[in-house]
C-alpha positions in Angstrom: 192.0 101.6 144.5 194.5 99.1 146.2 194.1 97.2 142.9 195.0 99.6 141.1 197.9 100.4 143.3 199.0 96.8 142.8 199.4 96.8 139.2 201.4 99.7 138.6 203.1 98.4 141.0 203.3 95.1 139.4 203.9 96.5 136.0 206.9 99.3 137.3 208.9 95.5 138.3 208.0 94.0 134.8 209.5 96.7 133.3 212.3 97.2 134.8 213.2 93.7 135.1 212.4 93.4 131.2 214.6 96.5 130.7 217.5 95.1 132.7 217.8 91.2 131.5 215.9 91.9 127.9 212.8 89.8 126.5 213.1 85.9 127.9 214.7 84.2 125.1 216.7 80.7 125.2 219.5 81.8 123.4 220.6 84.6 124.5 224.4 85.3 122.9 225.7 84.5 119.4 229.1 83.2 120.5 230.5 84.4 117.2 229.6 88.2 117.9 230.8 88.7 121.2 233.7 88.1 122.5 233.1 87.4 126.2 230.8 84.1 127.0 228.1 84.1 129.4 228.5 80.4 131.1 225.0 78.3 131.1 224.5 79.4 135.0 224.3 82.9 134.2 221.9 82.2 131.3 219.9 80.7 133.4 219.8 83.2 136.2 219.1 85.8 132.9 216.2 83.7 131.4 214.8 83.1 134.7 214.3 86.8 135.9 213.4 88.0 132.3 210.8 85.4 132.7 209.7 87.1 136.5 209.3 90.2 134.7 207.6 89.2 131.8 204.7 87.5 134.2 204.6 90.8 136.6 204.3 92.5 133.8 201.1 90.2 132.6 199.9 89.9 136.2 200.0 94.0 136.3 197.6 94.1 133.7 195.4 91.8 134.4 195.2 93.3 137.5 194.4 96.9 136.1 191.8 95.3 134.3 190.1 94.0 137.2 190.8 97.4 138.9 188.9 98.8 135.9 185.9 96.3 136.3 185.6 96.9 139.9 185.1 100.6 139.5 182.5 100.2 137.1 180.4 98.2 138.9 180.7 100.0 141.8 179.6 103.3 140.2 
């Protein structure tokens, strides 16, 4: 049970850190499309926390499946 309490907890941050700074990705502007310019400090900062949620997001659900192991051997 706190397992399984841990991964959704684990997946809810993925996903919302995934929804807020996008998939991790190096490049994350086309200077010719936008106007404004993200400088290299806030790409960073950007690819590292996409990064954080992309790994809670993995950790969640390998945690679920564990979660799902330990019920059914406990059954």
């Amino acid at each position: 049970m706190i397992l399984a309490t841990l991964s959704i907890l684990s997946e809810f941050i993925g996903i919302m850190l995934l929804s807020i700074y996008g998939v991790p990705n190096k490049k994350l502007y086309d200077s010719i499309l936008l106007d404004s310019v993200l400088s290299e400090e806030e790409e960073i900062k950007i690819f590292v926390r996409s990064k954080y949620g992309l790994i809670s997001l993995l950790f969640g659900l390998i945690l679920q499946m564990g979660s799902m192991i330990q019920i059914i051997y406990n059954s």
